[in-house]
Structure formats: structure tokens, C-alpha cells
PyMOL Python script that loads the backbone (N, CA, C, O; Angstrom):
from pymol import cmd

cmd.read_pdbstr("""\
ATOM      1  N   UNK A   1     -15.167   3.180  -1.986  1.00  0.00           N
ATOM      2  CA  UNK A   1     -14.614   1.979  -2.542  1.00  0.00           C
ATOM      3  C   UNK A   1     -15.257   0.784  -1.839  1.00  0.00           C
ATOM      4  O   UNK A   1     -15.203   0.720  -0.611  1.00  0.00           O
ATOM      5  N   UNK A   2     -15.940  -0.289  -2.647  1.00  0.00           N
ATOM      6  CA  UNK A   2     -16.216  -1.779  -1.866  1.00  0.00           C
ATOM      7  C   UNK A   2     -15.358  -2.166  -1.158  1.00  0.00           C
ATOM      8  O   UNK A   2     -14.161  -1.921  -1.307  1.00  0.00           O
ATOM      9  N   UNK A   3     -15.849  -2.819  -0.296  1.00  0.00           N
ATOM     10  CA  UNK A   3     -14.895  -3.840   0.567  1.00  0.00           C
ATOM     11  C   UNK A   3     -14.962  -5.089  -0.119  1.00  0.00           C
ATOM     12  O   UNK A   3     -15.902  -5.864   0.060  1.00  0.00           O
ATOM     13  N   UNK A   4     -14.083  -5.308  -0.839  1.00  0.00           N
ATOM     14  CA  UNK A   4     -13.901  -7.144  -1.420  1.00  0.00           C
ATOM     15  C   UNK A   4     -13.204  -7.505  -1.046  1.00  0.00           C
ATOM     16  O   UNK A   4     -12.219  -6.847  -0.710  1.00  0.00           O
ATOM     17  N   UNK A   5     -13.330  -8.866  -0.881  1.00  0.00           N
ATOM     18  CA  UNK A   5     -12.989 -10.261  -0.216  1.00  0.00           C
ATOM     19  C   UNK A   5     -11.470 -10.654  -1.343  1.00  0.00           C
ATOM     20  O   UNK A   5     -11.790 -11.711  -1.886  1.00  0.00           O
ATOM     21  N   UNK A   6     -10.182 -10.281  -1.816  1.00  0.00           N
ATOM     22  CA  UNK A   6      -9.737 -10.666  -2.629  1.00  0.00           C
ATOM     23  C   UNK A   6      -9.393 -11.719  -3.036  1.00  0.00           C
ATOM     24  O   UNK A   6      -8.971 -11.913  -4.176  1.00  0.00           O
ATOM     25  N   UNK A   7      -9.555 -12.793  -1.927  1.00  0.00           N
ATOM     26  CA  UNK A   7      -9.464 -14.563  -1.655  1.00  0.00           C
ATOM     27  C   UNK A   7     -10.462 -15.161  -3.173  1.00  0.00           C
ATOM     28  O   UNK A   7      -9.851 -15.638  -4.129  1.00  0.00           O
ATOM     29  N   UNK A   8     -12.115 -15.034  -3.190  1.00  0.00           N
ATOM     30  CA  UNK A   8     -13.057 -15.379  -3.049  1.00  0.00           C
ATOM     31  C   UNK A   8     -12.825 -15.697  -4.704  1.00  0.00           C
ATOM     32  O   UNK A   8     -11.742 -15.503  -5.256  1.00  0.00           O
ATOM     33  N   UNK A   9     -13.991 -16.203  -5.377  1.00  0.00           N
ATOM     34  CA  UNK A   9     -13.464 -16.136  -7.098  1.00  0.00           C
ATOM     35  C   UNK A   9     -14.388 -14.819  -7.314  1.00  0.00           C
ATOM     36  O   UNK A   9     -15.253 -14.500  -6.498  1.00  0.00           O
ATOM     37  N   UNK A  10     -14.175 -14.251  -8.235  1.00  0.00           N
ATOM     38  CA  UNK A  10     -14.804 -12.597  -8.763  1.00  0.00           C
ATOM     39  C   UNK A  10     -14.518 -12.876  -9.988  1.00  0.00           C
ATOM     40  O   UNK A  10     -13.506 -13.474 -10.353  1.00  0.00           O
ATOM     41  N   UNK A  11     -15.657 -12.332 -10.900  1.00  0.00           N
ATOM     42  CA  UNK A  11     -15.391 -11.581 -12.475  1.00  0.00           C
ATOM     43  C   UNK A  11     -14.406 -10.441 -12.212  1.00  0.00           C
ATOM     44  O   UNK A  11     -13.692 -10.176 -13.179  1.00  0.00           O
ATOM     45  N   UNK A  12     -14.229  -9.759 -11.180  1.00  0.00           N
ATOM     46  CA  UNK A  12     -13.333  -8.748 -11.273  1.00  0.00           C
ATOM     47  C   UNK A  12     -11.940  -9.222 -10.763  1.00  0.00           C
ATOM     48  O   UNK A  12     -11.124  -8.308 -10.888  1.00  0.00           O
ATOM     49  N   UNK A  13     -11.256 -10.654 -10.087  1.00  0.00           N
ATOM     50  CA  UNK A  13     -10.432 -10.836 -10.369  1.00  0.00           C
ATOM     51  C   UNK A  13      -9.782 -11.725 -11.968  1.00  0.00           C
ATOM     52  O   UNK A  13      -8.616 -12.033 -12.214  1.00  0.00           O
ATOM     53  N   UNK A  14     -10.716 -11.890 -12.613  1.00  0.00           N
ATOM     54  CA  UNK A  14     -10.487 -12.759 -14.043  1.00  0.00           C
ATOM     55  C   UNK A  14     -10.152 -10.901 -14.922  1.00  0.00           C
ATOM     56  O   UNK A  14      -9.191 -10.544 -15.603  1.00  0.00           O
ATOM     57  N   UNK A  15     -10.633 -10.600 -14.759  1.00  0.00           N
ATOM     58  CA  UNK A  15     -10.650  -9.129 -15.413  1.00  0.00           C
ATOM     59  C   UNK A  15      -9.345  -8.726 -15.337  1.00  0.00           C
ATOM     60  O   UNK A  15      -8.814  -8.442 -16.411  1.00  0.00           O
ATOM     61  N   UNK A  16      -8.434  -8.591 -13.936  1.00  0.00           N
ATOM     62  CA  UNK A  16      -7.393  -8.239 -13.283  1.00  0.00           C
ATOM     63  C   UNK A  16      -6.330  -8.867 -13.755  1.00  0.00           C
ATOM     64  O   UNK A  16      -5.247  -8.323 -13.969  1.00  0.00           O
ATOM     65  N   UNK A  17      -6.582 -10.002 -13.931  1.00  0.00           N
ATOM     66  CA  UNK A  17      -5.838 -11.169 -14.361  1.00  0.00           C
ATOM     67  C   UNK A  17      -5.652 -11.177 -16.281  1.00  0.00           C
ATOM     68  O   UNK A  17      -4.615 -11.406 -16.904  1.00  0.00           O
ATOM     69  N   UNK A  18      -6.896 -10.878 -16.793  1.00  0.00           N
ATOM     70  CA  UNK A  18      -6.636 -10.349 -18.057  1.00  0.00           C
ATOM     71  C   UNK A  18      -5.696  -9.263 -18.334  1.00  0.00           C
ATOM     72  O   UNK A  18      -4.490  -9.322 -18.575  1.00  0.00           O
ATOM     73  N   UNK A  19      -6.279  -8.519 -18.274  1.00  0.00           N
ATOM     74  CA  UNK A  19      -6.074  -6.475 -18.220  1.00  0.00           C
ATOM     75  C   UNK A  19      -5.321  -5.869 -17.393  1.00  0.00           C
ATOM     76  O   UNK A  19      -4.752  -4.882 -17.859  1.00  0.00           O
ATOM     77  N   UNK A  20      -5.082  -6.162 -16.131  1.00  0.00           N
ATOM     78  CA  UNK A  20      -4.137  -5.684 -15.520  1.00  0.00           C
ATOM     79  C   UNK A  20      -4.865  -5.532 -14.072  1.00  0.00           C
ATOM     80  O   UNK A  20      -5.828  -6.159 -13.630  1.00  0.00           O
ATOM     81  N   UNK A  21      -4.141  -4.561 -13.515  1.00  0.00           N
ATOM     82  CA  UNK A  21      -4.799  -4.684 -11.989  1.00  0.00           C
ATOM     83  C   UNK A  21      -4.811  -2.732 -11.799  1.00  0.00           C
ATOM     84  O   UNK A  21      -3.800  -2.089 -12.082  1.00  0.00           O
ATOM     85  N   UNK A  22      -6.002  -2.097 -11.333  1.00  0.00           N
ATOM     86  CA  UNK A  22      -6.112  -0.879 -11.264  1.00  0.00           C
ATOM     87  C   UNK A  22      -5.962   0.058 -10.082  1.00  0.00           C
ATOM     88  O   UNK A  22      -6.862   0.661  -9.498  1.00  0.00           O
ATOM     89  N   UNK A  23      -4.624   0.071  -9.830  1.00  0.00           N
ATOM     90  CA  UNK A  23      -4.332   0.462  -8.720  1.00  0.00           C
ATOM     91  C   UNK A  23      -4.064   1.882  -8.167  1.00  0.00           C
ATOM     92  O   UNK A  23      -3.322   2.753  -8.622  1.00  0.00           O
ATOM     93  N   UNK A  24      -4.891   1.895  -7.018  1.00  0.00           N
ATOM     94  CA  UNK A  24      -4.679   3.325  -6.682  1.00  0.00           C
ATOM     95  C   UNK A  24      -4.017   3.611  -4.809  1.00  0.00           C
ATOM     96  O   UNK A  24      -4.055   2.836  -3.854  1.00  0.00           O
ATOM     97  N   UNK A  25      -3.706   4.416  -4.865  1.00  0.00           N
ATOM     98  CA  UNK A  25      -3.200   4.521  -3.233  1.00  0.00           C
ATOM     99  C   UNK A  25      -3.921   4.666  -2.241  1.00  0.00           C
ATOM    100  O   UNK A  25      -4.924   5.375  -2.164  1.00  0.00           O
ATOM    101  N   UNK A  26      -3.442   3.988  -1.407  1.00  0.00           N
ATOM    102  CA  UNK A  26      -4.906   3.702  -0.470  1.00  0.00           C
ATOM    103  C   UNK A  26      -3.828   4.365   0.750  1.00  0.00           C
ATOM    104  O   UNK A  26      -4.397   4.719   1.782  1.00  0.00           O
ATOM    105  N   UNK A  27      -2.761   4.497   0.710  1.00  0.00           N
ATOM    106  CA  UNK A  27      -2.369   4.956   2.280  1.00  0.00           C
ATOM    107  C   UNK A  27      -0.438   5.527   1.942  1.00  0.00           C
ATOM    108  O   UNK A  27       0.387   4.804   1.384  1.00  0.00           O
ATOM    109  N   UNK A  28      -0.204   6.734   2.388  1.00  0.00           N
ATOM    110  CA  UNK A  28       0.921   7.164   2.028  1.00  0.00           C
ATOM    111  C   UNK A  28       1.703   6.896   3.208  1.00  0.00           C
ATOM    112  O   UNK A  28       1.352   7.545   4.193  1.00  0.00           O
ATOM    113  N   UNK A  29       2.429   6.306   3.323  1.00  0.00           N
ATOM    114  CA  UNK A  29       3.715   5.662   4.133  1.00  0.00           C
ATOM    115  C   UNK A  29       4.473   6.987   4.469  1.00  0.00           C
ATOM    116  O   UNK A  29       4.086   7.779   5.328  1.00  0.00           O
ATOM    117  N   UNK A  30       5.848   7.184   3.527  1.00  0.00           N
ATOM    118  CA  UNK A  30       6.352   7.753   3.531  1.00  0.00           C
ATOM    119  C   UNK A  30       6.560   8.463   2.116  1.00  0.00           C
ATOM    120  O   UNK A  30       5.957   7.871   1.221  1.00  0.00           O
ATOM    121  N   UNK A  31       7.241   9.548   1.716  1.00  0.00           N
ATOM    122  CA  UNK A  31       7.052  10.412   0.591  1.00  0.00           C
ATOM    123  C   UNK A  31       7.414   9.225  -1.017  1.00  0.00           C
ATOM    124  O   UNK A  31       7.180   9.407  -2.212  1.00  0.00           O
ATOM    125  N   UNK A  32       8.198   7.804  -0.098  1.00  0.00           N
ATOM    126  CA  UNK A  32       8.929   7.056  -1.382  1.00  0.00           C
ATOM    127  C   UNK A  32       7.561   5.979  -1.295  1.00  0.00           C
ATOM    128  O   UNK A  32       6.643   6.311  -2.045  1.00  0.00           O
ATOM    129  N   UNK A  33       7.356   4.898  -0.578  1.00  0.00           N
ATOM    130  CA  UNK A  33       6.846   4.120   0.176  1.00  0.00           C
ATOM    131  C   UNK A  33       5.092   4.447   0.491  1.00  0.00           C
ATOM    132  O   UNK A  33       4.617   5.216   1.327  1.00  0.00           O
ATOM    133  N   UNK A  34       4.252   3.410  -0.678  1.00  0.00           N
ATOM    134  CA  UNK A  34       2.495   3.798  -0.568  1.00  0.00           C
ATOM    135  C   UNK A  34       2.481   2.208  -0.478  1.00  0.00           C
ATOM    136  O   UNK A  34       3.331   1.344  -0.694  1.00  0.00           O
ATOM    137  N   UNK A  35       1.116   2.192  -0.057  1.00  0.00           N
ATOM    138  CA  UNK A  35       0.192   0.786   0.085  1.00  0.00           C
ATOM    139  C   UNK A  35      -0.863   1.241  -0.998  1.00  0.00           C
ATOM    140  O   UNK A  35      -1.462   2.280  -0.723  1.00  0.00           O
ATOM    141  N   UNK A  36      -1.073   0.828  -1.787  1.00  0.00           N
ATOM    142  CA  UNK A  36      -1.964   0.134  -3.277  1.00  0.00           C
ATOM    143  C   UNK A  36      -3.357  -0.881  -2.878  1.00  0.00           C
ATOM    144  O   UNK A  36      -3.361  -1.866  -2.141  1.00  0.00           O
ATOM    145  N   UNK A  37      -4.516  -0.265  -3.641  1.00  0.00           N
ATOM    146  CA  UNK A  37      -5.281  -0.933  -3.889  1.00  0.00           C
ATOM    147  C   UNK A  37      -6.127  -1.056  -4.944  1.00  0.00           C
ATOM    148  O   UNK A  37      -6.846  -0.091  -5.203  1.00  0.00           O
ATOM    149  N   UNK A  38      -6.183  -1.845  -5.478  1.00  0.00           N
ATOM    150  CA  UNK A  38      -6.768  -2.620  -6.751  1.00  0.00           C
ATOM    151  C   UNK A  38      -8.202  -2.183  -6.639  1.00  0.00           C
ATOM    152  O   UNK A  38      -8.992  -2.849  -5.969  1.00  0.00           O
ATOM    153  N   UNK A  39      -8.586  -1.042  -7.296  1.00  0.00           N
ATOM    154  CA  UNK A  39     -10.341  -0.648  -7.586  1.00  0.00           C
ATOM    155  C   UNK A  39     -11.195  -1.957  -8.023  1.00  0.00           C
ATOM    156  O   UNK A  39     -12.312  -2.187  -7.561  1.00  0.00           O
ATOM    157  N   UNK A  40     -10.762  -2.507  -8.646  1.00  0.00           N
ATOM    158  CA  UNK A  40     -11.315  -3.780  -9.212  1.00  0.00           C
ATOM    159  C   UNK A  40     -11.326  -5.295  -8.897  1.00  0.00           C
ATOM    160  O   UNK A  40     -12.356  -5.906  -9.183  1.00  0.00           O
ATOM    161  N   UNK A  41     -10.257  -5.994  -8.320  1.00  0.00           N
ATOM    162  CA  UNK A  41     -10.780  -6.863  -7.404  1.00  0.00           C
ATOM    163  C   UNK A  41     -10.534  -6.952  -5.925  1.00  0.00           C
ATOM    164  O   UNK A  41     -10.806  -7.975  -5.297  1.00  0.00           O
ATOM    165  N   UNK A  42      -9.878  -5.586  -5.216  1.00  0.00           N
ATOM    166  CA  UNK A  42      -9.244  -5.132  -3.928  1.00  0.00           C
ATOM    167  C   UNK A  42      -7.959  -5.282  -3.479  1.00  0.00           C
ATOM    168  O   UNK A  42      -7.611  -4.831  -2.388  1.00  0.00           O
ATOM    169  N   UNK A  43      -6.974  -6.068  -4.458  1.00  0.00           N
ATOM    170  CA  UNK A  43      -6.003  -6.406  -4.285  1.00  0.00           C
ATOM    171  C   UNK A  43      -5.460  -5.775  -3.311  1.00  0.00           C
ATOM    172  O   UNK A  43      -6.146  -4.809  -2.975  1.00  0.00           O
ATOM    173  N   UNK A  44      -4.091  -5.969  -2.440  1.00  0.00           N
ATOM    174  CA  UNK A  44      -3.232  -4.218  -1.877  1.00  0.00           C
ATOM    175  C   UNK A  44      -2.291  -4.773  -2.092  1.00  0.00           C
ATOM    176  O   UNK A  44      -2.294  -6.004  -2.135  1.00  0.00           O
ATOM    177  N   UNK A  45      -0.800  -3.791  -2.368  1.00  0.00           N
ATOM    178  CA  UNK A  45       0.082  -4.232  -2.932  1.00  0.00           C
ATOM    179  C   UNK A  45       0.837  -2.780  -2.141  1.00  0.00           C
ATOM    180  O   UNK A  45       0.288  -1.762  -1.721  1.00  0.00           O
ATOM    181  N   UNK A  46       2.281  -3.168  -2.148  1.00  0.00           N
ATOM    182  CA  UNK A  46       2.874  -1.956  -1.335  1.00  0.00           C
ATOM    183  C   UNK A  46       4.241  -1.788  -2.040  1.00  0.00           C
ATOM    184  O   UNK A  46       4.716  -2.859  -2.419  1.00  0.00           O
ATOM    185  N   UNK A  47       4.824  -0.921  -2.247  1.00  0.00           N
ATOM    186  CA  UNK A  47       6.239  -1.017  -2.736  1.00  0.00           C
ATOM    187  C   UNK A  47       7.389  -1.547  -2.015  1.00  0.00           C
ATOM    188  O   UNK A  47       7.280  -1.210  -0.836  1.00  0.00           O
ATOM    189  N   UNK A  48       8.519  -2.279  -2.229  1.00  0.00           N
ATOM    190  CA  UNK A  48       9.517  -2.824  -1.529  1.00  0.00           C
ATOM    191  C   UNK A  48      11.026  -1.987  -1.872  1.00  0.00           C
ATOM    192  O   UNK A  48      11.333  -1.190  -2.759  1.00  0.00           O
ATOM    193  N   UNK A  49      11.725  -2.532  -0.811  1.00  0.00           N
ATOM    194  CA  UNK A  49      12.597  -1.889  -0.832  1.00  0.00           C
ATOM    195  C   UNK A  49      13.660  -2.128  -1.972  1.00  0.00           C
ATOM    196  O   UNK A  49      14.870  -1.907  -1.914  1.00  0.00           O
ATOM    197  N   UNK A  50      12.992  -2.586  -2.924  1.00  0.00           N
ATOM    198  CA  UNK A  50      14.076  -2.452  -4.485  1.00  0.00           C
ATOM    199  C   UNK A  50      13.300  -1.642  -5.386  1.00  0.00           C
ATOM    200  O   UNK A  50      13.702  -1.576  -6.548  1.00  0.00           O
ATOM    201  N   UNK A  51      12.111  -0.924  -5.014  1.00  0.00           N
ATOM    202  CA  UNK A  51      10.931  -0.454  -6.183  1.00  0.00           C
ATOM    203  C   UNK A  51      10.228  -0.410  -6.709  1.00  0.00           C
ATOM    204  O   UNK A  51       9.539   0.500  -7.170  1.00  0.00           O
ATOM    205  N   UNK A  52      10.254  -2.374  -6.810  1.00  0.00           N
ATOM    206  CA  UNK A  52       9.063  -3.037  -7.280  1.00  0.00           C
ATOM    207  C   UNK A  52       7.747  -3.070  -5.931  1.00  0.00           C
ATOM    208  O   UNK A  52       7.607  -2.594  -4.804  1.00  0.00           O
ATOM    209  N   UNK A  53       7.022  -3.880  -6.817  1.00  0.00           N
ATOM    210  CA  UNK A  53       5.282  -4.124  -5.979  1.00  0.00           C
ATOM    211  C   UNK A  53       5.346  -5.412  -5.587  1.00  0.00           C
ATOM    212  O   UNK A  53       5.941  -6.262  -6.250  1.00  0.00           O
ATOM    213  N   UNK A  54       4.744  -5.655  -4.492  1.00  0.00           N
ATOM    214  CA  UNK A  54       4.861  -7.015  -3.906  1.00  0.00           C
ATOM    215  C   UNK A  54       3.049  -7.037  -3.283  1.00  0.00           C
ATOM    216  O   UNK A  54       2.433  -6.016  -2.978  1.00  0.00           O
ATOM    217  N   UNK A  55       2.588  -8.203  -3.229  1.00  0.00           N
ATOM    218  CA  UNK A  55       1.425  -8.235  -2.593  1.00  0.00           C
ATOM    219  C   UNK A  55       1.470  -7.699  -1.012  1.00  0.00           C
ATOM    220  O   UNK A  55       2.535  -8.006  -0.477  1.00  0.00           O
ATOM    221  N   UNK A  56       0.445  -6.883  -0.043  1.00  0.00           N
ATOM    222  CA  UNK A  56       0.844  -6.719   1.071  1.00  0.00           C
ATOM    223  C   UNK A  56       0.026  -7.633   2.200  1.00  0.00           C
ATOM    224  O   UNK A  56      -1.172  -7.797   2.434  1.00  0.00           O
ATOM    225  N   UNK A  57       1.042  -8.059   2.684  1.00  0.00           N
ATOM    226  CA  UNK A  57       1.171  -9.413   3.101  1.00  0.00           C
ATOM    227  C   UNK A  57       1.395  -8.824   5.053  1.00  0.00           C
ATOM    228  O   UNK A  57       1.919  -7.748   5.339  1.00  0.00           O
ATOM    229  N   UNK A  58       0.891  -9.768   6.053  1.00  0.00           N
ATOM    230  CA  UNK A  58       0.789  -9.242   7.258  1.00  0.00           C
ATOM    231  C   UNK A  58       2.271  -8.760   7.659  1.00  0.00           C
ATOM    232  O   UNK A  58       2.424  -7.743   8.335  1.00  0.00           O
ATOM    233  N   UNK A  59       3.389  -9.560   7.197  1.00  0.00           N
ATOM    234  CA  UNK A  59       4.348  -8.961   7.524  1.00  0.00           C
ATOM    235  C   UNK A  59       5.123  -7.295   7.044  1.00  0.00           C
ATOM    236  O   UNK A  59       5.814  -6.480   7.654  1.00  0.00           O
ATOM    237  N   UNK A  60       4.462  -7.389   5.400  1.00  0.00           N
ATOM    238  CA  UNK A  60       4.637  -5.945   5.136  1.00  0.00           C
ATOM    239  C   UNK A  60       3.679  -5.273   5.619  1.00  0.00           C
ATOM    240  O   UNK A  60       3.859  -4.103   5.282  1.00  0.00           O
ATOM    241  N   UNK A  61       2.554  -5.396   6.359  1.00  0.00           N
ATOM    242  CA  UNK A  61       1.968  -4.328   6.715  1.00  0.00           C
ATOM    243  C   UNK A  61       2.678  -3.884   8.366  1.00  0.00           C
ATOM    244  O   UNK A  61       2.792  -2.710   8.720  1.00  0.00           O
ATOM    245  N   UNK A  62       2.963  -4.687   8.949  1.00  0.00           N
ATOM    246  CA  UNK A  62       3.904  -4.487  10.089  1.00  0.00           C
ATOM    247  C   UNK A  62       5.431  -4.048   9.735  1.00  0.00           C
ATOM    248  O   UNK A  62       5.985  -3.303  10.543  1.00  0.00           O
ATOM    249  N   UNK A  63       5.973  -4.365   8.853  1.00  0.00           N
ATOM    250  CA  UNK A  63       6.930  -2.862   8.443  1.00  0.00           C
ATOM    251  C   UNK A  63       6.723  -2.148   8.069  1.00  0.00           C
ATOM    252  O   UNK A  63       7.594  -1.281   8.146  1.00  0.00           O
ATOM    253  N   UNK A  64       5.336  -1.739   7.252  1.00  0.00           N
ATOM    254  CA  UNK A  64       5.059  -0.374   6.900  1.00  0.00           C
ATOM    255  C   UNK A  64       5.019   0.507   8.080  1.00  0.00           C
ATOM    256  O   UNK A  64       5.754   1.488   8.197  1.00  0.00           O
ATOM    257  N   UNK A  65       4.288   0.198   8.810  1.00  0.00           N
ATOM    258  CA  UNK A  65       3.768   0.575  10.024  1.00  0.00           C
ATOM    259  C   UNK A  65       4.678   1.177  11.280  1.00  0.00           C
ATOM    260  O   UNK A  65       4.389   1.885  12.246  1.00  0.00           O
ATOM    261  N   UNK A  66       5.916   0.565  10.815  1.00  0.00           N
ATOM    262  CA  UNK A  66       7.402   1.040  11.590  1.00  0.00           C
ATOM    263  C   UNK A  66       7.964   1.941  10.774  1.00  0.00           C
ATOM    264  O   UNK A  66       8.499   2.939  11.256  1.00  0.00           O
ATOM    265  N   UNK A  67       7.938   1.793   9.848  1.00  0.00           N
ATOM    266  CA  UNK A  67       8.362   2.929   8.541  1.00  0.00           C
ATOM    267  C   UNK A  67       7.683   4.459   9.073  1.00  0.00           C
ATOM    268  O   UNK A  67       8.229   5.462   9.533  1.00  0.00           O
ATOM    269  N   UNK A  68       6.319   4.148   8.796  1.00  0.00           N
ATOM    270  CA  UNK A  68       5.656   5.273   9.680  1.00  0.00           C
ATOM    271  C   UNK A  68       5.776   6.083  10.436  1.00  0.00           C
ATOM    272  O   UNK A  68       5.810   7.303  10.273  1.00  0.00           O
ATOM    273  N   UNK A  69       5.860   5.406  11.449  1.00  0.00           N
ATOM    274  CA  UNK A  69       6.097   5.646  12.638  1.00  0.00           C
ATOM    275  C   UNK A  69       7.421   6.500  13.259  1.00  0.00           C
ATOM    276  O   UNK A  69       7.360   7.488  13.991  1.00  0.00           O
ATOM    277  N   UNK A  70       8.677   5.803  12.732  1.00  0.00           N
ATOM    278  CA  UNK A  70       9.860   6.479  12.544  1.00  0.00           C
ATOM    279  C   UNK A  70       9.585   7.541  11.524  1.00  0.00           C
ATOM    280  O   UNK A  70      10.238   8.562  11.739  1.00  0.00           O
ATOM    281  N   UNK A  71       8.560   7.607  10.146  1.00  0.00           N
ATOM    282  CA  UNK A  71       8.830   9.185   9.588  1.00  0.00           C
ATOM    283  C   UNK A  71       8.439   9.925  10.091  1.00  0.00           C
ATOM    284  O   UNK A  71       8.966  11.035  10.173  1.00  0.00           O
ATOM    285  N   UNK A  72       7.079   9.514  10.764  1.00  0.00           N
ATOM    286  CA  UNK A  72       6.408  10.738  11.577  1.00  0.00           C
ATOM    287  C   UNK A  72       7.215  11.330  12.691  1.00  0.00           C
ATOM    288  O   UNK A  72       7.237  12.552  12.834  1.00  0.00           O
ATOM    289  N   UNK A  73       7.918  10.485  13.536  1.00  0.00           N
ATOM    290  CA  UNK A  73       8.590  10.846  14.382  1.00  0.00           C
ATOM    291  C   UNK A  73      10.020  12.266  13.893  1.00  0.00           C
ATOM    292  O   UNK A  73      10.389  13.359  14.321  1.00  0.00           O
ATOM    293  N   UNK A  74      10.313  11.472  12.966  1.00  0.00           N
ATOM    294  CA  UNK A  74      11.428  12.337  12.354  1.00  0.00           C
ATOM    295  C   UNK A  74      11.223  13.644  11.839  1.00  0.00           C
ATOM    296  O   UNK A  74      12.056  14.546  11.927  1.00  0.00           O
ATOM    297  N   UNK A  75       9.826  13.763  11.166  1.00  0.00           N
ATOM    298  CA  UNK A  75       9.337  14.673  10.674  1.00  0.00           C
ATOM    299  C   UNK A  75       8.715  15.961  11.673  1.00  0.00           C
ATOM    300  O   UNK A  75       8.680  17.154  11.370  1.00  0.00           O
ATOM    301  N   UNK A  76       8.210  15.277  13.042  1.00  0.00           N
ATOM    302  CA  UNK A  76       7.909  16.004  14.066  1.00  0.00           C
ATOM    303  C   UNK A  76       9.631  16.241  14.584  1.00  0.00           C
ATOM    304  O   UNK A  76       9.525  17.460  14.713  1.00  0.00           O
ATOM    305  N   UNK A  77      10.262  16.121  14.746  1.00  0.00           N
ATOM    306  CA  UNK A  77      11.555  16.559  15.285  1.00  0.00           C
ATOM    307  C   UNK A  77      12.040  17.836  14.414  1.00  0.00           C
ATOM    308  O   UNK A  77      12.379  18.914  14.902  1.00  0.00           O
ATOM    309  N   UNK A  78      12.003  17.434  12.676  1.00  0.00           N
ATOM    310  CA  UNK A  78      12.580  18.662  11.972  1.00  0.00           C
ATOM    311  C   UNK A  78      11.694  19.329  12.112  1.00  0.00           C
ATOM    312  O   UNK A  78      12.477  20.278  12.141  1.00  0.00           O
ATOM    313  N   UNK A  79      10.265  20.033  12.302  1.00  0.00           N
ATOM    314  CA  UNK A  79       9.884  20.615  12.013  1.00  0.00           C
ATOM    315  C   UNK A  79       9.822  21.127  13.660  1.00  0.00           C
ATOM    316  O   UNK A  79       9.259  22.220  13.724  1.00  0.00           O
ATOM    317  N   UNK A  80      10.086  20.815  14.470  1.00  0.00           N
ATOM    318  CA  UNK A  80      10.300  21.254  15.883  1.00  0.00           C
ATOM    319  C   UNK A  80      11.560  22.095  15.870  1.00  0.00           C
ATOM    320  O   UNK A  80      11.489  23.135  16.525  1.00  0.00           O
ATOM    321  N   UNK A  81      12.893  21.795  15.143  1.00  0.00           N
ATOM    322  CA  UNK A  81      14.149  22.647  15.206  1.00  0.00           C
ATOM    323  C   UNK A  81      13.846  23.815  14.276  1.00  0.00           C
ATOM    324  O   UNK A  81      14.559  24.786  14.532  1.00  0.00           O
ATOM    325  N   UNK A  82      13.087  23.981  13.380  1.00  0.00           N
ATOM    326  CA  UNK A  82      12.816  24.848  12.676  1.00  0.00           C
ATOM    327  C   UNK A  82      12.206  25.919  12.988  1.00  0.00           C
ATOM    328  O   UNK A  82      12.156  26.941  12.304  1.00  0.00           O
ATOM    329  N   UNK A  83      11.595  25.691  14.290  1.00  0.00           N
ATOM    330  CA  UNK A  83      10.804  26.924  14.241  1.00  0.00           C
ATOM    331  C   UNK A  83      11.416  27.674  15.349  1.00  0.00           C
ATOM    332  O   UNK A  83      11.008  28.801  15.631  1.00  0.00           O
TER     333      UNK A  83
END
""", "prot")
cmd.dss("prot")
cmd.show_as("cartoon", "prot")
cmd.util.cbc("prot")
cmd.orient("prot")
């Protein structure tokens, strides 16, 4: 995938802006909870805690990142009593 600048002006954000925005997952959070990125002008976009998509913005990437962190943790604990 390019690295684009999503600030900058692009034919591929006028495109996005027409047609829609083509988003694919760029990073799995937790099993509910992905970070999104736009094949076409790089957008990232992350899900919020009502469902919808919100642009991801420095502060949602620093709660994702705690989200994380606590699943992994949690997930290493159940799978530690299990065995």
C-alpha cells in the first residue's frame, strides 16, 4: 500500500469524496474495534464506541492503543488459566 499524505490535494481524494472512501483494515484492535484505511486517498478511520467511523485522530489512536493493551493482557491471562 502507498504511503499518502491525506492532508495534501489528490485526484484520489476528489474520487473519495465522489464515490466513497475504500476502506480496508489496516490493524485489528480488538475482535469488535479495527483501525481503517482508505486504499485510495489513505484516509484511517477507526470505529467508536457507538459503531460508527470516526476519522483517527491522535487521541483515538492513544485509546486504541490502551484498548490493546488491556485485550492482550486479558487474553494472555485466559489462556494462562486454561491450560
Amino acid at each position: 500500500m502507498k504511503n499518502v499524505n491525506p492532508t495534501l490535494f489528490s485526484l484520489a481524494k476528489v474520487y473519495c469524496n465522489i464515490f466513497g472512501h475504500k476502506l480496508k483494515v489496516s490493524k485489528n484492535i480488538t475482535n469488535h474495534v479495527h483501525e481503517y484505511k482508505c486504499a485510495k486517498c489513505g484516509m484511517e478511520m477507526t470505529d467508536t464506541a457507538d459503531g460508527l467511523l470516526a476519522r483517527l485522530t491522535p487521541k483515538f489512536k492513544e485509546t486504541n492503543a490502551y484498548i490493546a493493551k488491556i485485550h492482550e493482557r486479558r487474553k494472555r491471562r485466559l489462556y494462562a488459566r486454561a491450560s
